[in-house]
C-alpha positions in Angstrom: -19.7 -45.5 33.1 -23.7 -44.8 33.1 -24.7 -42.0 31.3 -26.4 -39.4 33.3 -30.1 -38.8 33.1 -32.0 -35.5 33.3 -34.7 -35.5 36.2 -37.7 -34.9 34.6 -40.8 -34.6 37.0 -41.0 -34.8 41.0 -44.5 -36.0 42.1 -44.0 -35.3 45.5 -41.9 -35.0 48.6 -42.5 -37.1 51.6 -41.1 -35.6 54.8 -41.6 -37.1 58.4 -42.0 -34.3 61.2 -43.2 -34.9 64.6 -45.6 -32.1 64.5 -47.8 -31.4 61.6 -49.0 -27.8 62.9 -45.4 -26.4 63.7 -44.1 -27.7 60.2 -46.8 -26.2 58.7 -46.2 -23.1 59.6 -43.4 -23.0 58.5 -44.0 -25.2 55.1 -47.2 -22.6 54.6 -46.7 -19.3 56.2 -43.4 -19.1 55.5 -42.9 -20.8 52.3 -46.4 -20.0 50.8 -47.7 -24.0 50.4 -51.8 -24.8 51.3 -52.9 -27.8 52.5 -54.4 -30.0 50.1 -55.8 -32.9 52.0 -55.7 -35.1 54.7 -54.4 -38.8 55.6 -57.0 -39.6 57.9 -55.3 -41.9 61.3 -56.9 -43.5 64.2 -56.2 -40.4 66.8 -56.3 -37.5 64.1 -54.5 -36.7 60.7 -51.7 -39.4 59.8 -50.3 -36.1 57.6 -51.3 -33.6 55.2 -50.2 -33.2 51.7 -49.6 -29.6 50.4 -49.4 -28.1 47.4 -48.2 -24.8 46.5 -50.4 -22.1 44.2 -47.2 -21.6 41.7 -46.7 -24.9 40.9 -43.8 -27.9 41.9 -43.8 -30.8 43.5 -46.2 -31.4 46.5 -45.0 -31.9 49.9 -46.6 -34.3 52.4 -46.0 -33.7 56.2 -46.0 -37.0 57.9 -46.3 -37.9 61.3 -43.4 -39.7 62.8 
Protein backbone atom coordinates (compact mmCIF):
# COMPACT_ATOMS: atom_id res chain seq x y z
CA UNK A 1 0.00 0.00 0.00
CA UNK A 2 1.16 3.80 -0.86
CA UNK A 3 1.90 5.77 1.89
CA UNK A 4 -0.24 8.85 2.14
CA UNK A 5 1.08 12.21 1.36
CA UNK A 6 0.20 15.58 3.08
CA UNK A 7 -1.18 18.23 0.53
CA UNK A 8 1.01 20.92 0.80
CA UNK A 9 0.08 24.02 -1.45
CA UNK A 10 -3.00 24.60 -3.81
CA UNK A 11 -2.14 27.20 -6.51
CA UNK A 12 -5.48 27.59 -7.72
CA UNK A 13 -8.91 26.27 -8.43
CA UNK A 14 -10.31 26.18 -11.90
CA UNK A 15 -14.16 26.18 -11.97
CA UNK A 16 -16.24 26.32 -15.22
CA UNK A 17 -19.63 28.48 -14.85
CA UNK A 18 -21.70 29.58 -17.53
CA UNK A 19 -21.86 33.10 -16.21
CA UNK A 20 -19.01 34.89 -14.89
CA UNK A 21 -21.10 37.96 -13.29
CA UNK A 22 -23.71 35.69 -11.41
CA UNK A 23 -20.72 33.41 -10.01
CA UNK A 24 -19.10 36.21 -9.01
CA UNK A 25 -21.39 37.48 -6.92
CA UNK A 26 -21.58 34.91 -5.23
CA UNK A 27 -17.61 33.88 -5.24
CA UNK A 28 -17.09 37.88 -4.20
CA UNK A 29 -20.04 39.31 -2.38
CA UNK A 30 -20.73 36.48 -0.63
CA UNK A 31 -17.60 34.81 -0.07
CA UNK A 32 -15.33 38.02 0.15
CA UNK A 33 -12.87 37.04 -3.17
CA UNK A 34 -11.71 40.24 -5.70
CA UNK A 35 -10.99 39.82 -9.04
CA UNK A 36 -7.56 39.67 -9.95
CA UNK A 37 -7.44 39.74 -13.67
CA UNK A 38 -8.76 38.85 -16.79
CA UNK A 39 -8.44 36.07 -19.56
CA UNK A 40 -9.02 38.15 -22.33
CA UNK A 41 -11.49 36.01 -25.40
CA UNK A 42 -12.69 36.97 -28.74
CA UNK A 43 -16.37 38.27 -27.53
CA UNK A 44 -15.28 39.50 -23.92
CA UNK A 45 -13.47 37.87 -20.81
CA UNK A 46 -12.68 34.05 -21.41
CA UNK A 47 -12.78 34.12 -17.21
CA UNK A 48 -11.46 35.95 -14.34
CA UNK A 49 -9.12 34.73 -11.77
CA UNK A 50 -9.77 35.87 -8.03
CA UNK A 51 -8.07 36.04 -5.21
CA UNK A 52 -9.13 36.60 -1.83
CA UNK A 53 -7.49 39.48 0.68
CA UNK A 54 -6.88 36.60 3.56
CA UNK A 55 -5.01 34.41 1.69
CA UNK A 56 -5.64 30.62 -0.11
CA UNK A 57 -5.78 29.35 -3.12
CA UNK A 58 -7.08 31.50 -6.02
CA UNK A 59 -10.14 30.70 -7.92
CA UNK A 60 -10.62 31.26 -11.66
CA UNK A 61 -14.19 31.47 -13.03
CA UNK A 62 -14.26 30.10 -16.46
CA UNK A 63 -16.61 30.34 -19.13
CA UNK A 64 -18.13 27.19 -20.31
Amino acid sequence: MTPRRALTGVHHVRLPVSDLDRSFAFWGEVLGFQRDFDFPGPDGPRGWALKHPLGGPRLVLWRD
